[in-house]
N, CA and C of each residue as an Amber inpcrd file, in Angstrom:
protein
   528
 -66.7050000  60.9610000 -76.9810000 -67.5710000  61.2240000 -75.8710000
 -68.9770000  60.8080000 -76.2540000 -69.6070000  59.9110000 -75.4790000
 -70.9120000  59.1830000 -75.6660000 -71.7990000  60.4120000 -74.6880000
 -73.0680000  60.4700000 -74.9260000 -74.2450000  60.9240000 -74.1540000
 -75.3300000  60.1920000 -74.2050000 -76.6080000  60.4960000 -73.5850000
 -77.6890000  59.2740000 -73.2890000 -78.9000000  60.4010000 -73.4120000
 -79.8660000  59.8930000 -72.8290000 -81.3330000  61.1880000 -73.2270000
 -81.1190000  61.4680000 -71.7070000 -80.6330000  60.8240000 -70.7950000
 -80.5680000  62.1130000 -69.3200000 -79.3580000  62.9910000 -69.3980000
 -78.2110000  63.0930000 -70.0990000 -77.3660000  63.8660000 -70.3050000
 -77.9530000  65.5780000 -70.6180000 -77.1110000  65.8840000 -69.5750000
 -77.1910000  67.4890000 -69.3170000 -76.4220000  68.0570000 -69.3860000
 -75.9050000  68.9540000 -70.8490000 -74.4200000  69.9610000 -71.1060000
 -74.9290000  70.8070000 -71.0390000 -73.4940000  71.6350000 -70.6180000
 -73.6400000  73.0810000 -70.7950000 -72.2770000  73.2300000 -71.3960000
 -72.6700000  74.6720000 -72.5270000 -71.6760000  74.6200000 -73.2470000
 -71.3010000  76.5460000 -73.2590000 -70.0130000  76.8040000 -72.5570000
 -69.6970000  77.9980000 -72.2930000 -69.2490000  78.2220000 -73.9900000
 -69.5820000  79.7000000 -74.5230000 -69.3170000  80.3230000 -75.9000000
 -70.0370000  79.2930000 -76.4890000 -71.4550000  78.7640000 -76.5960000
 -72.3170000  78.3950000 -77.1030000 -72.5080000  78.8030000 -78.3640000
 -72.6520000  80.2710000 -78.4950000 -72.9400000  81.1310000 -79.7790000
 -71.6130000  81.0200000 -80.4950000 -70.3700000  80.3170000 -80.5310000
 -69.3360000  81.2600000 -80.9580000 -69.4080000  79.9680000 -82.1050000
 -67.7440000  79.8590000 -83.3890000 -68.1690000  78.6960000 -83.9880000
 -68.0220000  77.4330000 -83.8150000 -67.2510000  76.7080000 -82.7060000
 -67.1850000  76.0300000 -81.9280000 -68.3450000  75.3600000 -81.5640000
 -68.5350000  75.8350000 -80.6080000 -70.4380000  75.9980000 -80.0280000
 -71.3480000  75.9540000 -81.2140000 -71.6070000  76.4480000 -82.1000000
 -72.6670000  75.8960000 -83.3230000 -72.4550000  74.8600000 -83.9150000
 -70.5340000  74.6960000 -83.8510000 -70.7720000  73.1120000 -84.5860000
 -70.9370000  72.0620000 -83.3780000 -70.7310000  72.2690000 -82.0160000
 -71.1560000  71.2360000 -80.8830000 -72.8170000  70.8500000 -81.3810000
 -73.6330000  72.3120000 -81.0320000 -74.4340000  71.9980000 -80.8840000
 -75.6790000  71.0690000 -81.9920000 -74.8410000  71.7480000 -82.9270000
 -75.3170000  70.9840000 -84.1710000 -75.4640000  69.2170000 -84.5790000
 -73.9980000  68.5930000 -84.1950000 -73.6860000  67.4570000 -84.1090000
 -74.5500000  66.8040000 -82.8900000 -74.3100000  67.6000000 -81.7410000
 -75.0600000  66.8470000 -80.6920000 -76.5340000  66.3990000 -80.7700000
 -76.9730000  67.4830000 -81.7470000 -78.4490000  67.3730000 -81.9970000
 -78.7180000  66.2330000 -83.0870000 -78.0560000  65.9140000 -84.1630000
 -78.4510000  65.1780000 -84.7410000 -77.8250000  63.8030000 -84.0040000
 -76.9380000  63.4450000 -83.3860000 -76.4770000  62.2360000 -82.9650000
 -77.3840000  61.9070000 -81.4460000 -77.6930000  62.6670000 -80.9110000
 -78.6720000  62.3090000 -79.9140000 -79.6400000  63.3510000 -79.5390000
 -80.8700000  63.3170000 -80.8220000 -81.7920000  63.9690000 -80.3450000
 -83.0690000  64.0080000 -79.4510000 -82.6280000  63.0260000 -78.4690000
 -83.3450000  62.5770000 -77.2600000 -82.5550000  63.8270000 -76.2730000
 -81.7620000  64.3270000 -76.4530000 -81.0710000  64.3120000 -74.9020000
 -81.6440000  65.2300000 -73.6400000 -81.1280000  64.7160000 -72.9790000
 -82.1450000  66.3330000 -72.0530000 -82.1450000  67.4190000 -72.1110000
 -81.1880000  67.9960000 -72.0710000 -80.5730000  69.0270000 -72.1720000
 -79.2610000  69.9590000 -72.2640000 -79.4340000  70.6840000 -72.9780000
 -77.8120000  71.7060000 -73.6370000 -78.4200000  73.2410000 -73.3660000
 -77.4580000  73.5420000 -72.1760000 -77.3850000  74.7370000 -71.6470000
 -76.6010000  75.4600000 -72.7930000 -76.6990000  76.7450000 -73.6100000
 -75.6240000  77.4090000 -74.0100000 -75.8450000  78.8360000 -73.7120000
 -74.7280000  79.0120000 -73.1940000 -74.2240000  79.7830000 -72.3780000
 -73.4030000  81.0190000 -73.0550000 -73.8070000  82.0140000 -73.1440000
 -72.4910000  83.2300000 -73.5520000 -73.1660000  84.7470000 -73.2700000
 -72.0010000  85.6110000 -73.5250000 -73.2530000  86.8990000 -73.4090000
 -73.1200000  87.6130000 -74.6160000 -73.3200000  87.1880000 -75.6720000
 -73.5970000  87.5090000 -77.1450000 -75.2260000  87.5680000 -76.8340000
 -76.0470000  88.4960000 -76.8940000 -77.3430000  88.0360000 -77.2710000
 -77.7800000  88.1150000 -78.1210000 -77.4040000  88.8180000 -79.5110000
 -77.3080000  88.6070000 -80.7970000 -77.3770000  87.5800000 -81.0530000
 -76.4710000  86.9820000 -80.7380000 -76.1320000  85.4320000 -81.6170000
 -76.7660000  84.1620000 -80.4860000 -77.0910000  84.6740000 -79.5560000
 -77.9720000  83.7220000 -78.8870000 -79.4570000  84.2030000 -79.1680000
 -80.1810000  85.1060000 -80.0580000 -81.3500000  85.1980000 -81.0640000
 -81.6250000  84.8280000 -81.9320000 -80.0680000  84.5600000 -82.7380000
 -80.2730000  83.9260000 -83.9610000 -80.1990000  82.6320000 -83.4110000
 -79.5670000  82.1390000 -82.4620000 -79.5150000  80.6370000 -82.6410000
 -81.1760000  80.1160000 -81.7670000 -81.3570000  80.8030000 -81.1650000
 -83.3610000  80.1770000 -81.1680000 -83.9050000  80.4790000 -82.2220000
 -83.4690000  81.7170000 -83.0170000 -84.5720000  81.5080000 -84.4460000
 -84.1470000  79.9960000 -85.2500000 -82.9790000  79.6530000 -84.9220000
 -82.3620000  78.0730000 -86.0460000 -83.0430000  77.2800000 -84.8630000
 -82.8320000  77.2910000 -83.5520000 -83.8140000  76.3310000 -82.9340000
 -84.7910000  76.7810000 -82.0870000 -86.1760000  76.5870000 -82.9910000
 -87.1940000  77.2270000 -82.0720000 -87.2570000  76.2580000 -80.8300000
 -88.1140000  76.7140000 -80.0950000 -88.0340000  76.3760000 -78.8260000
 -89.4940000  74.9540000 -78.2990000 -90.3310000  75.2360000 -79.6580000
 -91.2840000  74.3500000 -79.8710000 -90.5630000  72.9920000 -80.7020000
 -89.5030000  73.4740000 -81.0880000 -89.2840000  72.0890000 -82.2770000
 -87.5770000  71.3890000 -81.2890000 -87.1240000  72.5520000 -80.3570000
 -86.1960000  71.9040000 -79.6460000 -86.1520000  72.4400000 -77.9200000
 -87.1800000  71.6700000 -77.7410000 -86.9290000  71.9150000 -76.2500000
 -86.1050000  71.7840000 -75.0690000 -84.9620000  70.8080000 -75.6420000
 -84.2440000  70.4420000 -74.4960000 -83.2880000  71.4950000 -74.5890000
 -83.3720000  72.4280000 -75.6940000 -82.2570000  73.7990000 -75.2340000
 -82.7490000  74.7820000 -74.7210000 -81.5680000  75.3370000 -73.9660000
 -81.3260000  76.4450000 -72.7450000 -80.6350000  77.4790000 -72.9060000
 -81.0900000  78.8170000 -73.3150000 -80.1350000  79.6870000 -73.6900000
 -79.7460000  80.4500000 -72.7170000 -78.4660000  80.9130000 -72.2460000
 -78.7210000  81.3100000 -70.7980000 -77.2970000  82.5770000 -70.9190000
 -77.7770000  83.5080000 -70.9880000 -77.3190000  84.7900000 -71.0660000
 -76.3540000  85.2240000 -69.9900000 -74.8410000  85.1530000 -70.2770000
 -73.7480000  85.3580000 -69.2560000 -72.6100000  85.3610000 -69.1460000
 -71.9260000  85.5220000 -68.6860000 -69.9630000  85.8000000 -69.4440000
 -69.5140000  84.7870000 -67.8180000 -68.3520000  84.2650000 -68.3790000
 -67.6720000  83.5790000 -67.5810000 -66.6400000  84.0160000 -66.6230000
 -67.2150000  85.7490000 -66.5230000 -66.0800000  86.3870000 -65.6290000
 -67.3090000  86.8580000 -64.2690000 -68.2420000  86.1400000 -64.5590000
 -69.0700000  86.5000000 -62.9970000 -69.4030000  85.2790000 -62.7460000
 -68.5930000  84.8410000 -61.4660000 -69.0980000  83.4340000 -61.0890000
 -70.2140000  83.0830000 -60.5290000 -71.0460000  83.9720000 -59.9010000
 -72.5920000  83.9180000 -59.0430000 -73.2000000  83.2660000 -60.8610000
 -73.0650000  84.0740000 -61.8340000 -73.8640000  83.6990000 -63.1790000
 -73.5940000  82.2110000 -63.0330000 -72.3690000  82.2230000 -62.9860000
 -71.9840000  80.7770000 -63.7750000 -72.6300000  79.3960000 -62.6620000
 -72.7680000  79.6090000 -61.4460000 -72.7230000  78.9860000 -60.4320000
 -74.1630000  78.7970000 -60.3350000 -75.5140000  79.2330000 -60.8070000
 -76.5750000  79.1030000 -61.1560000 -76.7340000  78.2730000 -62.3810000
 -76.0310000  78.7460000 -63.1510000 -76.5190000  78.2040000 -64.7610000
 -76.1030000  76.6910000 -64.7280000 -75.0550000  76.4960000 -64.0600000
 -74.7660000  75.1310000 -64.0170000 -75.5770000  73.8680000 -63.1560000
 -76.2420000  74.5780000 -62.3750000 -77.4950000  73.7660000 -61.5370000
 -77.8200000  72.6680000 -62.6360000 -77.3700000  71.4620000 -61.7950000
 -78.4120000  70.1910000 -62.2330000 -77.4830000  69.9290000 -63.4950000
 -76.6750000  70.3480000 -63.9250000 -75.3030000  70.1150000 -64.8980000
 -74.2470000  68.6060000 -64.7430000 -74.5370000  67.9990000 -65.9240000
 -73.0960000  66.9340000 -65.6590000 -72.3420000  67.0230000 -66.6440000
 -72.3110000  67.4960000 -67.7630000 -71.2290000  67.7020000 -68.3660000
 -71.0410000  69.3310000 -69.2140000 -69.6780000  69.7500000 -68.7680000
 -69.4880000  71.4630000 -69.1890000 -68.2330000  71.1470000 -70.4970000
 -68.8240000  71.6730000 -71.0480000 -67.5050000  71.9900000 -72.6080000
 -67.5550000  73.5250000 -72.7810000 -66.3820000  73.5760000 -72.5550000
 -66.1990000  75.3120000 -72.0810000 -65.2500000  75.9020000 -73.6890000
 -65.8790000  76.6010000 -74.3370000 -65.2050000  77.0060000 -75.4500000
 -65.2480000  78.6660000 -75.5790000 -65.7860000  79.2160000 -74.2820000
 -65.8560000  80.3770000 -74.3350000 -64.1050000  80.9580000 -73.8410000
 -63.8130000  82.0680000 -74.9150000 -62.6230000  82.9780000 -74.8740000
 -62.6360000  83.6620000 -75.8860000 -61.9170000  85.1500000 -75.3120000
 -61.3670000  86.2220000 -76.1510000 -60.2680000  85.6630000 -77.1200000
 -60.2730000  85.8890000 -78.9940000 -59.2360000  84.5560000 -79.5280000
 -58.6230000  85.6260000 -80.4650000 -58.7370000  86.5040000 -80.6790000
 -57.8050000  87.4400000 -81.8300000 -56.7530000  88.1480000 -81.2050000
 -55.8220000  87.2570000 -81.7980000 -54.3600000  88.1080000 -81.5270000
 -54.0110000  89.3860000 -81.5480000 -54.4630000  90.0440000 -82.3320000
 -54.1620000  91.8740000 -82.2700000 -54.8120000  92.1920000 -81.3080000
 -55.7690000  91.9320000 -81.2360000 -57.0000000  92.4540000 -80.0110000
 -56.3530000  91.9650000 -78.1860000 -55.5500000  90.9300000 -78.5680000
 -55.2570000  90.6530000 -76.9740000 -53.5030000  91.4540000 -76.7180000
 -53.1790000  91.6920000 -78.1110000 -51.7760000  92.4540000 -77.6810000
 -52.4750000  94.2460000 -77.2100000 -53.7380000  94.2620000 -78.1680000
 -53.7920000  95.8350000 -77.6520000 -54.6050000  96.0250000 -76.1810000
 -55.0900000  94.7220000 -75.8860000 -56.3670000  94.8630000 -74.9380000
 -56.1660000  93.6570000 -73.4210000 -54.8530000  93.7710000 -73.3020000
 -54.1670000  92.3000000 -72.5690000 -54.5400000  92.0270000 -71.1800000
 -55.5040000  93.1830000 -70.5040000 -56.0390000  92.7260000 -69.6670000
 -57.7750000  91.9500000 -69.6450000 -58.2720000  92.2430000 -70.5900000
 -59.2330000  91.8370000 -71.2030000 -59.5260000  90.5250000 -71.5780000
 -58.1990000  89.7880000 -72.1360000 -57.9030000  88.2730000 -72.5750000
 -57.4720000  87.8290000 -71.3620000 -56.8530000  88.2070000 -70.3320000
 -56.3720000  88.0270000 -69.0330000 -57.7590000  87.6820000 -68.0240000
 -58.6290000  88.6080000 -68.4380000 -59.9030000  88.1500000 -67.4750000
 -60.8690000  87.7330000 -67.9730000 -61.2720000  87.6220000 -69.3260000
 -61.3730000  86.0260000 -69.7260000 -61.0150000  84.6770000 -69.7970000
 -59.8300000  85.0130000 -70.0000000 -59.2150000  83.5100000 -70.4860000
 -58.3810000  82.8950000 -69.7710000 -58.2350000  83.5330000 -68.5190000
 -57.1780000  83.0620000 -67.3110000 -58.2500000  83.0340000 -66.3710000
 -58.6770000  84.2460000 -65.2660000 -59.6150000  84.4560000 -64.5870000
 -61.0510000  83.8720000 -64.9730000 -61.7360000  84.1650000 -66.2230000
 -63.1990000  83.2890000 -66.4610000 -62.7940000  81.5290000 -65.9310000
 -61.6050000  81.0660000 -66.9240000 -61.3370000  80.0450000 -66.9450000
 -61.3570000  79.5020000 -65.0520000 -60.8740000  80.3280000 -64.3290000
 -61.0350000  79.9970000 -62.6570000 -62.3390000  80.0830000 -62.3580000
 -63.3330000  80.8730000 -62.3880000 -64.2240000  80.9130000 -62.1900000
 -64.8900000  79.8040000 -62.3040000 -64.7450000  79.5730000 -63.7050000
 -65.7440000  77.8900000 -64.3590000 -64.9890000  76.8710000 -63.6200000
 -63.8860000  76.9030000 -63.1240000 -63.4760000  75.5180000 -62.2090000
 -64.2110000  75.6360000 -61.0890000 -64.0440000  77.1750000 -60.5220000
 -64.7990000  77.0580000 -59.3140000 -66.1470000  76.8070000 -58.7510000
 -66.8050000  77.3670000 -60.0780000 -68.1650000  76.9010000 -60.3660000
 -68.7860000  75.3600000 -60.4070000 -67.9100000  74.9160000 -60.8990000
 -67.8380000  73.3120000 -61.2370000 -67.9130000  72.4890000 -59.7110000
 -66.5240000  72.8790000 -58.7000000 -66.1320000  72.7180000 -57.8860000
 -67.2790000  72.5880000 -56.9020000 -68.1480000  73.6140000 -56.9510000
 -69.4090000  73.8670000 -56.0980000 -70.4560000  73.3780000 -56.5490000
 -70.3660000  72.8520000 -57.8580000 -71.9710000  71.8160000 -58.2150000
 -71.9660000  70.5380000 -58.3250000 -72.8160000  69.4640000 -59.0950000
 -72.4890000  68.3970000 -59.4420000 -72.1240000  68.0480000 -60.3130000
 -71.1220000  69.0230000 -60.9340000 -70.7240000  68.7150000 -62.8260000
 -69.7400000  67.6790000 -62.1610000 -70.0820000  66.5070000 -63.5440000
 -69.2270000  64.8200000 -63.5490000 -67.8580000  65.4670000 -64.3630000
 -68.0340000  66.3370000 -65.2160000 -66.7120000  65.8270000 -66.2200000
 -66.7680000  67.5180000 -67.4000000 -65.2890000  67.8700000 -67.1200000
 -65.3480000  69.3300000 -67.7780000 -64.1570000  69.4160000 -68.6390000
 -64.5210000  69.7140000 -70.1390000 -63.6400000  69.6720000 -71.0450000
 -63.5930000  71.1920000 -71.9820000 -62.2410000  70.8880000 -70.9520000
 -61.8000000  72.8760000 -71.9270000 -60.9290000  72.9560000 -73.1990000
 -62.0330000  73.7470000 -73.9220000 -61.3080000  73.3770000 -75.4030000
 -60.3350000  74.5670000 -75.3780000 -59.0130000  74.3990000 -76.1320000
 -58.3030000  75.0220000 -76.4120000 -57.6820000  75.2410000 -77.6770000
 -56.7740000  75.9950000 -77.6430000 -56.0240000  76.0120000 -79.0820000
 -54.5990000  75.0490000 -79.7960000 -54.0250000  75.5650000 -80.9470000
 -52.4750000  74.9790000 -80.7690000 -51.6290000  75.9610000 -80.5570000
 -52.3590000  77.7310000 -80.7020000 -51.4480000  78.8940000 -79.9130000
 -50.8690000  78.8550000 -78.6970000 -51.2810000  77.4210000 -77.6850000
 -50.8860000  77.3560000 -76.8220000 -49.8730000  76.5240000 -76.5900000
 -49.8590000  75.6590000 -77.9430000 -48.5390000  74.7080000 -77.6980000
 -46.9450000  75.4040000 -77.6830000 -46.8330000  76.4130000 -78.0010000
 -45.6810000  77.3330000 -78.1660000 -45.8210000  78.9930000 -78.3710000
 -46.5520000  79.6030000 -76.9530000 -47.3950000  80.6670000 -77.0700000
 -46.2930000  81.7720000 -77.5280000 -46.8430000  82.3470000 -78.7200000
 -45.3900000  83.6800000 -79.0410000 -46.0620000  84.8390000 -79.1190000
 -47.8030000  84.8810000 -78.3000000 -48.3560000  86.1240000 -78.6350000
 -49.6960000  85.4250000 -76.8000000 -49.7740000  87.2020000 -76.6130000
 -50.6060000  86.9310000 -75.1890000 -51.8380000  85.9270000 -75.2660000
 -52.9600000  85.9880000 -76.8460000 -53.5790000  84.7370000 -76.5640000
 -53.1810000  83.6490000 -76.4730000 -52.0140000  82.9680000 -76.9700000
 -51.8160000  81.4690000 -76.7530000 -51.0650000  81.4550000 -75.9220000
 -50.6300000  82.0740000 -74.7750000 -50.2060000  82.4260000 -73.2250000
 -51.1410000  82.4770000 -72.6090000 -52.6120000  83.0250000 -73.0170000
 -53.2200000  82.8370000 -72.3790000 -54.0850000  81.5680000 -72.0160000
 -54.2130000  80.9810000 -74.0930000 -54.8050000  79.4440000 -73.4610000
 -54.1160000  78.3410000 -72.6290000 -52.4970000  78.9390000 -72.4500000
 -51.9690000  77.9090000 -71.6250000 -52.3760000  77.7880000 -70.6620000
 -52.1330000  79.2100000 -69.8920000 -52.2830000  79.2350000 -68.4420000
 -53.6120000  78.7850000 -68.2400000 -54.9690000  78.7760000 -68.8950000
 -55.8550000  78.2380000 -69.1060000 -56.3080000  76.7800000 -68.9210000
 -55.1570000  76.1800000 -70.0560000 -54.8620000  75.0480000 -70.0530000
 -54.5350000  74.0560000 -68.5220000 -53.7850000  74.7860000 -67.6940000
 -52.8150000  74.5660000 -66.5670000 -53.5380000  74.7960000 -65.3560000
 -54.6670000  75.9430000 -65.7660000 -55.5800000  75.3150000 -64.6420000
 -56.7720000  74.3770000 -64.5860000 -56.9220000  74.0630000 -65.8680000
 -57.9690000  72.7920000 -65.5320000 -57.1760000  71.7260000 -65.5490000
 -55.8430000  71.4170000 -65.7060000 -55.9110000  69.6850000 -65.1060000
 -55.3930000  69.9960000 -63.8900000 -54.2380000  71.2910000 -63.2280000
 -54.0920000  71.1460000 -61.8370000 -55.4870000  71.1710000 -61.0650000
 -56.9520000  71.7160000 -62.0350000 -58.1780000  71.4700000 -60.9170000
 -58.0330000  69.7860000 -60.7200000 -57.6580000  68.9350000 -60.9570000
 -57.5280000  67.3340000 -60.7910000 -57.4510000  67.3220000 -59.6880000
 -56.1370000  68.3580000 -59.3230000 -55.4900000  68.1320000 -58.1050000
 -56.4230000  68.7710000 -57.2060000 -56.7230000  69.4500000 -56.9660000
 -57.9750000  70.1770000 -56.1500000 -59.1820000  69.5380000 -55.6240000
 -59.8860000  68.6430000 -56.3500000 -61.2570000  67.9510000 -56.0780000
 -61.5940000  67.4340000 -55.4980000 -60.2220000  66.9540000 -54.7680000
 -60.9640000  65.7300000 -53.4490000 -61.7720000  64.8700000 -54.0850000
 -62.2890000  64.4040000 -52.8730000 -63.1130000  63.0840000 -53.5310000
 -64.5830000  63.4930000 -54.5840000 -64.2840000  64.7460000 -55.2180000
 -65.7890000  65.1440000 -55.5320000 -65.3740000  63.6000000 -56.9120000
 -66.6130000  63.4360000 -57.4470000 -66.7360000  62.1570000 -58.8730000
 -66.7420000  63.6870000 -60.1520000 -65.5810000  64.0070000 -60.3620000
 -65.3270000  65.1750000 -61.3640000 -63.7580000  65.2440000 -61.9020000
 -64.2490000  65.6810000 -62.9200000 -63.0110000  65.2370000 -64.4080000
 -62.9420000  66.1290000 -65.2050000 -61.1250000  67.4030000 -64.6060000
 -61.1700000  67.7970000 -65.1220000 -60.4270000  67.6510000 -66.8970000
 -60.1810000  67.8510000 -68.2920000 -59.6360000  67.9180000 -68.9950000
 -59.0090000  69.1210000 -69.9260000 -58.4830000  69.1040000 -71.5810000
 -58.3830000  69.7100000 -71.9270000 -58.3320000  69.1060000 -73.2630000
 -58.5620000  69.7220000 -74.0460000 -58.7780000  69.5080000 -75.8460000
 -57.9690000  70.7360000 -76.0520000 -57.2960000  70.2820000 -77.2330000
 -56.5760000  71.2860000 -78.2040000 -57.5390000  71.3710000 -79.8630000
 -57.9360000  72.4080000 -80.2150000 -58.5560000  72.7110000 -80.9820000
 -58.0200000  73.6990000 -82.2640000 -57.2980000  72.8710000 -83.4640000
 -57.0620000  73.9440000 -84.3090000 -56.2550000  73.1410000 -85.1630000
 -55.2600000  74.0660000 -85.7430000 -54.2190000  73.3270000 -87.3370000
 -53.0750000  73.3670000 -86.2870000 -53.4410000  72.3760000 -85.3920000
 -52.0970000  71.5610000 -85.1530000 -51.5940000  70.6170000 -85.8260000
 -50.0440000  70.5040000 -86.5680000 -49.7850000  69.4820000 -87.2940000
 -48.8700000  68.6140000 -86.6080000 -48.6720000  67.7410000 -86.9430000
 -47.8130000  66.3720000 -86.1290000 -48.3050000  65.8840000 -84.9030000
């Protein structure tokens, strides 16, 4: 994936480690760019990450305080947005067998939201990262990144003529 200095991401679970190594790479490979929304509702870890980028030495970032299970949030933050890399989800297995509605409205429901959000702005092109728990889910999170999975490329089918692309990345120790 190429970007330019008018390129405008937003990156859902910004703070998480995913999101630090995006943002990291992006910065040194194009530190022109306009702007990188990151997005989560950690505000902890969206403090520490303006203390690593002050705001005088990196201006084109946007820290923008919000969970992907309220779509009015999401449907603002994305204003003026063309490309979303969505890496925000609930990811520990014990935690989603004891807490399964919780990973359910993150990681199924958020995941609708951010299509729908998308759906209603001018985002060009949206890439949802996922896992390889989902290639053969035997526990509720990698059931959940499927169904996840399954709704951003059926959003394909949805878009009409909008100029928007949805995808999906698998992210992890997948082998073969």
């Amino acid at each position: 994936m190429t970007f330019n200095s008018s390129s405008k991401i937003f990156i859902t679970g910004g703070t998480g480690s995913f999101g630090k190594a995006f943002i990291e790479k992006i910065l040194k490979k194009y530190p022109d760019i306009a702007r990188v929304v990151i997005y989560s509702r950690d505000e902890l870890k969206q403090w520490e990450l303006q203390e690593r980028y002050p705001e005088h030495a990196f201006p084109q970032l946007r820290f923008f305080l919000g969970d992907i299970r309220d779509f009015d949030r999401l449907k603002l933050a994305l204003e003026d947005i063309d490309t979303v890399i969505h890496a925000a989800a609930l990811k520990q297995v014990p935690a989603a067998e004891y807490n399964p509605m919780e990973f359910i409205k993150t990681n199924i429901i958020g995941s609708e939201n951010l299509i729908n959000a998308c759906l209603d702005s001018k985002v060009k092109k949206v890439i949802a990262i996922s896992t390889d728990k989902a290639s053969c889910p035997v526990n509720l999170y990698g059931a959940s990144k499927l169904c996840s999975e399954k709704l951003f490329i059926a959003a394909n089918n949805i878009k009409g003529k909008r100029d928007l692309n949805f995808s999906v990345v698998r992210y992890g120790n997948v082998m073969g």
